[in-house]
C-alpha positions in Angstrom: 59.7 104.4 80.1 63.3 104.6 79.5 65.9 105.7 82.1 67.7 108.6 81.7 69.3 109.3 85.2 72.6 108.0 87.2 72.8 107.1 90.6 75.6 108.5 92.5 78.9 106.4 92.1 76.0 103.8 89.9 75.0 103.0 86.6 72.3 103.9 83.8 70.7 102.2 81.6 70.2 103.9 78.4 67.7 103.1 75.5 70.0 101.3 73.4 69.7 98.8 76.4 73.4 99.4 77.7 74.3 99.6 81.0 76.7 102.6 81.9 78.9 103.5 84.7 78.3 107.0 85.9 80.6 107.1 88.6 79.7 110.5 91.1 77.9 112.6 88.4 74.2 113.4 87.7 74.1 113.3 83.9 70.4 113.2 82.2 71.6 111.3 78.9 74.0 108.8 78.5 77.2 109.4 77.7 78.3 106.7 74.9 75.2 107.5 73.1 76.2 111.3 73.6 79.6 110.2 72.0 78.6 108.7 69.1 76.1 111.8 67.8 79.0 114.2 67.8 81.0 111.8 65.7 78.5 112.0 63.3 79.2 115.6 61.4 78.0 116.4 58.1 81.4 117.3 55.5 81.0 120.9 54.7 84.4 122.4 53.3 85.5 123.5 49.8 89.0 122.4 47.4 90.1 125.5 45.8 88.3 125.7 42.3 86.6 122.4 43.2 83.9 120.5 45.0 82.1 120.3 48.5 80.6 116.9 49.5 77.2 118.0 51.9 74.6 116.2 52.0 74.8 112.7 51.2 75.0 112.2 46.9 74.5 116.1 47.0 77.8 117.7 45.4 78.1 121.4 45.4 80.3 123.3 43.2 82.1 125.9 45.6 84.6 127.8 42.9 86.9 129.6 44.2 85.9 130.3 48.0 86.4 128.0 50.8 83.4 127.6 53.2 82.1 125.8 56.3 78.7 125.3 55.4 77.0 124.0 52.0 76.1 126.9 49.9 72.5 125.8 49.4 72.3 125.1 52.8 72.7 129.1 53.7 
């Protein structure tokens, strides 16, 4: 059973086995691994008359438009 859960002005121990300092919050996951899955965004945007990287080895041709989300995607 893993821990998900600070004690006040203590630590929690997260599921990739680190130890983190929670100083005086409640917080229900921990916060390095809460850091690390917003760093990882998926590239969604358009060149003018040219190419949108989206999914990984998936190029989409996006003309002339520029867009925030892959067109296949919609």
């Amino acid at each position: 059973m893993e821990n998900k859960f600070c004690y006040l002005k203590g630590l929690v121990d997260c599921s990739s086995g680190q130890i983190q300092d929670c100083n005086v919050k409640h917080v229900s996951r921990c916060p390095r691994e809460e850091d690390t899955a917003k760093k990882e965004s998926r590239q969604a945007f358009c060149f003018l008359k040219g190419l949108v990287d989206c999914a990984p080895c998936d190029v989409q041709d996006c003309n002339i438009k520029r867009v925030r989300r892959c067109p296949r995607e919609n």
